[in-house]
N, C-alpha and C positions, 0 to 999 in steps of 0.2 A: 504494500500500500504506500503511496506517495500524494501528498498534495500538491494540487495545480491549483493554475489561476485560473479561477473559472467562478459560474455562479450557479442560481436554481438551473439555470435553461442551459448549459452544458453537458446533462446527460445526453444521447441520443432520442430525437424523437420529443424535445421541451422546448416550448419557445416561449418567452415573458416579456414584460414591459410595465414602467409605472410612469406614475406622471400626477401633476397636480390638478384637480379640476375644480379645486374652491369649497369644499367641504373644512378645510384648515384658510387660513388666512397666508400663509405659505407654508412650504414644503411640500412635497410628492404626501400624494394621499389617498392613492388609489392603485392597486397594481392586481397583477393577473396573471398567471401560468396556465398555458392549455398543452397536452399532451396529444400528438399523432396517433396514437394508438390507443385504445384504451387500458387502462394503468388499473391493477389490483392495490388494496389501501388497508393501510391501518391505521389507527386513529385515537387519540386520548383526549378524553375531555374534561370542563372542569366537575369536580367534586362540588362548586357550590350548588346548593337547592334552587339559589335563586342564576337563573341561567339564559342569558339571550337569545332572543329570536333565532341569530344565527346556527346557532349552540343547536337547538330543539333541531331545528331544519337537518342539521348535519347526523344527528345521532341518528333519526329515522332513517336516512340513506345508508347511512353506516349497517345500520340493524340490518335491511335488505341484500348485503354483501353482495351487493356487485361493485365492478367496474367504474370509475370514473372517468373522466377526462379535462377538467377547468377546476383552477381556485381562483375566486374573485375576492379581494380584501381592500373594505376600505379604512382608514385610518380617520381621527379625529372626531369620531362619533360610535360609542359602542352598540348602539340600539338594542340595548335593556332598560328592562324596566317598562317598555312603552307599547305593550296591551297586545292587540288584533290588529293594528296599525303596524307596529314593529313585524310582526310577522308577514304582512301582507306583502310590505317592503323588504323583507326575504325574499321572498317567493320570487317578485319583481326582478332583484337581483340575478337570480338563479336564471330565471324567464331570459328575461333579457342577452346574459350571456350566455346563454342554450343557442338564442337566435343569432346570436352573432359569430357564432364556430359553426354553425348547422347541427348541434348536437342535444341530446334531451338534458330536459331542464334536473331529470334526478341523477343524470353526471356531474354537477356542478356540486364544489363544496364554497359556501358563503362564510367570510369573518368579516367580523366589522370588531373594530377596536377605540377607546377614546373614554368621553365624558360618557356616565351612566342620567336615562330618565330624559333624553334630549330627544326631538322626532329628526328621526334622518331628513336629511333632503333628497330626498328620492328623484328627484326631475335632474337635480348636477350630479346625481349617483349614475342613472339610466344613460346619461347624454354622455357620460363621462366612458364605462362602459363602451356603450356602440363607438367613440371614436378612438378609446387604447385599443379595441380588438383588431386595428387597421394598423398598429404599429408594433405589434408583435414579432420576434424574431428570435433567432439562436445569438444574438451578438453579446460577448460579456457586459457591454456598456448596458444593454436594457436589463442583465440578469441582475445590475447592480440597482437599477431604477427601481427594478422592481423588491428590490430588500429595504431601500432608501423610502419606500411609498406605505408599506406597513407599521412604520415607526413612530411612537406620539413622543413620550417625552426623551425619549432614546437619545444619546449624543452621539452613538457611532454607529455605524449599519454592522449588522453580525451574520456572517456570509462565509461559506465556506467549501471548498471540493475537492475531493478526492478519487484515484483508480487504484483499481483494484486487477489482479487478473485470474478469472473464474474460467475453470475446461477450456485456455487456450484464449479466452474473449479478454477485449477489456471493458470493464466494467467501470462506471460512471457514477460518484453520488454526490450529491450538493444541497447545501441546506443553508435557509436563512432564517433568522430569527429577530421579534420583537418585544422586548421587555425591558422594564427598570427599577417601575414600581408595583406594588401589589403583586409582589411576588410572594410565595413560601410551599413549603414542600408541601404536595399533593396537586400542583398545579397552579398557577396565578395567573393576572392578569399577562400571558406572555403567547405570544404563536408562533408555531416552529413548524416550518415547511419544509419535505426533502423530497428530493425527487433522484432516482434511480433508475437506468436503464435493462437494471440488473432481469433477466427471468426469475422469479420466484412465485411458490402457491402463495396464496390469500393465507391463507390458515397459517406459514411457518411466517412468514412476512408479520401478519399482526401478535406472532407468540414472542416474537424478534423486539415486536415495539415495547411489548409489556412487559418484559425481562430490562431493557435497556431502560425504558422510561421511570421503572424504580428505580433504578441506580441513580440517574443522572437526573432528571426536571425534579425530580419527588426528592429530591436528595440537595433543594438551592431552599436559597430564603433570604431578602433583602428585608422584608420589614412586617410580616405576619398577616399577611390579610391575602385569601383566595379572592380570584375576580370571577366574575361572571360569563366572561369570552372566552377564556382560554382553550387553544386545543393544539393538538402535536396533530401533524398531517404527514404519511407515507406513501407516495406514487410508487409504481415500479411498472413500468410499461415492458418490460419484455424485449427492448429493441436492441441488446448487447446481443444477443443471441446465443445466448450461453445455456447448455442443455437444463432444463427448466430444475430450478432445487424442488424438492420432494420431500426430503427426509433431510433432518443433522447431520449429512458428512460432514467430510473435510469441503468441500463450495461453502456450503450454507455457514459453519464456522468463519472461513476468511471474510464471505457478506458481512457477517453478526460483527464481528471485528471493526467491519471499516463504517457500518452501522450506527454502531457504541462510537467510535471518533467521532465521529459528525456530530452527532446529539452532546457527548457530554463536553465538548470546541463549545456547542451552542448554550448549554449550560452556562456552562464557566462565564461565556461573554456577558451572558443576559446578566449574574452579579455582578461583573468587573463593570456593571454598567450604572450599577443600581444608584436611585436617587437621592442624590449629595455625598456618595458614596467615597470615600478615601482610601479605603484600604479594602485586600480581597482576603479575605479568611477560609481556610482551607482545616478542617475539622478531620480528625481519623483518630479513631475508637479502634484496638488489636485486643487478643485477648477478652473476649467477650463471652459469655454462656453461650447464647445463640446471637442470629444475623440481624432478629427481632430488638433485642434487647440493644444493640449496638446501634442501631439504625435510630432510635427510642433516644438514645442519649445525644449522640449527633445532633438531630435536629430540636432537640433541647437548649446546647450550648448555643445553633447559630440563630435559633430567635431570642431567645434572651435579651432583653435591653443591657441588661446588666454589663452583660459579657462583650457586648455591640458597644458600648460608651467609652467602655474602658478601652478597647481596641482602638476607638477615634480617640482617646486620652492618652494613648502609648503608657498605659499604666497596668505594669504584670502581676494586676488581679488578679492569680491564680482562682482564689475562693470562688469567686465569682464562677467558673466553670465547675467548678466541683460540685458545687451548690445546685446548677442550673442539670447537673447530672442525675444529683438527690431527689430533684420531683420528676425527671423524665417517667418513671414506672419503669425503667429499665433496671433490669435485677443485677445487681453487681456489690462487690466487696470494697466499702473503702478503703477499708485498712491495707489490702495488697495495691490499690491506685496509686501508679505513677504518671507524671507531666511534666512535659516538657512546652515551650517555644521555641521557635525555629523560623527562621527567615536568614535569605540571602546565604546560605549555605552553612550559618551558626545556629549554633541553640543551645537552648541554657535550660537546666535542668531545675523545677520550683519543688514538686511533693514527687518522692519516693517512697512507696507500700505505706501510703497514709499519713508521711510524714513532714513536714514544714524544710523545706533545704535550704539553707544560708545562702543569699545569692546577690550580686552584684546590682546593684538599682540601676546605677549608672549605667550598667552595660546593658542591662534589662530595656532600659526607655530606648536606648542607641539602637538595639535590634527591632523594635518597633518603630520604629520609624521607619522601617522597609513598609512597601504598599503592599508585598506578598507577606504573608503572615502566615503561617503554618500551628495548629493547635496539637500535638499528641500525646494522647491518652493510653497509656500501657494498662491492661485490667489483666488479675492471672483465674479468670475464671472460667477459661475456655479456652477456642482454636475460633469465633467467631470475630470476623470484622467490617465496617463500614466508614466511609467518609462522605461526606458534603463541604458542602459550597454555600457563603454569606458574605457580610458586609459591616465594616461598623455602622452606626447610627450616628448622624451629622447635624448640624445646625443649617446644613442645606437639604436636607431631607426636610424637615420641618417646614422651610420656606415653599419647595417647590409643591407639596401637598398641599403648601395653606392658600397659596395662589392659583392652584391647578386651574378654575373656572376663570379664572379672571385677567 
């Protein structure tokens, strides 16, 4: 596996494009991926109860397991919250760019991301729509428009691709992603699109997503709050021409492989991105009862305010994670817990098997002050382990939440 310079529309058989059509006041704000062929999918959505139009639209298509071939997103407007209206302007959505590829409207998968509780503008959605599907193409430059048009509070587009070579073929997958805020493990306000020319069945394709999308989206957290939009999308049109995977050999391994790259690249970015965010926190749990329990404490320490403040304070609160371990419900020994910090290739050791270690303040604050920040937790009560991915908590998180509408 190697990475190129590519984007969504560089597997075979993808063409994208985004562009602004006035739904934001500037930036790209609309974009679209249509596949030549029709593409098998998997798919994750969010856990909250409360769930947008878009959201609803896409699970029923999902649940039907067919084939696809369009995703249309637009940025700046979630359309939640907003009744039989919001959903009609799905539909719309879906319609529209059905008519405008020649293909049916339950190939289309719809996201819309933004402000909650707002009524779409559905006439600069539709008009916008019919005139990106005239500038669609394979070139990097639109594959990037189209990462750059998903994006609300976002500062960097998160974009990524890589080859692979399956029975001789080469094999294509590329993925972008939008998040910053309202992020946390089980899904957030984040969307993450990948597209693959790889052959694969439906069935190992989406057991592929739901093994990786533990690991990696379920496994982030900038600031504790599930959104309402959120969903992971997986194309795979078949156009490498690589004898179709069927079963877990060795293909479907090397797939899963390059798979997991692309998702938890896209992970990583959606924190490294997070709102007011200074530093990227990087959590692992070894030595664990089970995978459960490891997973339990992880995403403990990376929502924690506690543990978040102190990281934007470059101050090695230890307690503070220990603590934040204490009410995970993850079953563990403290008296055998050791911890360490780590960044920039140092670390410095704080509690050993439960116990307080004499340690340098000075050198402590110096290592923090790296923006990588590494957290680990040695436990001796098992062979089980996990890590995630977070963020400190900033006085510009604060700001950019408290202005978001305005």
């Amino acid at each position: 596996m190697h990475v190129i310079e590519g984007a969504i529309n560089s597997p075979k058989g993808y063409k994208a494009a985004g562009k602004h059509i006035g739904v934001k006041k500037k930036r790209k704000d609309l974009s679209m991926i249509i596949s030549e062929k029709p593409a098998v999918v998997a798919a994750m959505f969010t856990t909250n109860k409360v769930k947008a139009a878009p959201v609803v639209w896409n699970m029923d298509i999902y649940s039907k397991q067919k084939p696809i071939k369009a995703i249309v997103v637009n940025s700046g407007n979630a359309n939640a919250c907003t009744g039989k209206k919001g959903m009609e302007d799905t539909v719309l959505m879906a319609k529209t760019t059905a008519e405008s590829f020649e293909i049916k409207e339950e190939e289309v998968i719809v996201a819309s991301t933004g402000v909650i509780g707002v009524p779409l503008p559905i006439e600069i959605i539709v008009k916008g729509i019919k005139d990106l599907s005239k500038d669609m193409d394979d070139e990097l430059i639109s594959g990037l428009d189209a990462a750059e048009g998903i994006m609300t509070t976002d500062t960097t587009i998160k974009n990524i691709a890589v080859e692979v070579e399956i029975g001789g073929k080469t094999v294509t997958i590329a993925g972008m992603a939008k998040g910053s805020g309202m992020i946390h493990p089980n899904m957030a306000t984040m969307l993450s699109f990948v597209t693959t020319d790889a052959n694969i069945s439906q069935e190992l394709l989406r057991k592929a997503l739901k093994q990786i999308g533990r690991d990696t989206y379920n496994m982030i957290s900038v600031d504790g709050d599930t959104s309402t939009n959120d969903m992971v999308v997986v194309m795979a049109n078949g156009m490498a021409e690589n004898e179709m995977i069927t079963e877990e050999n060795n293909d479907y391994k090397t797939l899963y492989k390059a798979l997991y790259y692309i998702n938890e690249h896209l992970a990583k970015e959606i924190v490294k991105d997070g709102e007011g965010a200074s530093k990227f926190i990087e959590v692992a749990i070894t030595g664990a009862k089970t995978t459960e329990d490891a997973r339990k404490m992880v995403k403990s320490i990376l929502t924690s305010n506690l543990v978040k403040t102190a990281m934007f304070g470059e101050d090695a609160n230890w307690g503070r994670v220990l603590c934040a371990m204490g009410y995970s419900q993850g079953d563990f020994d403290p008296e055998k817990a050791s911890l360490e910090f780590e960044a920039a290739g140092q670390k410095i050791l704080l509690l050993k098997e439960g116990l307080p270690v004499s340690f340098d303040e000075d050198y402590a604050y110096k290592l923090l002050q790296n923006r990588d920040i590494k957290i680990n937790v040695f436990l001796e009560d098992g062979d089980a382990k996990a890590t995630g991915w977070g963020c400190d908590l900033s006085y510009d998180y604060v700001k950019i939440n408290g202005e978001y509408r305005t």
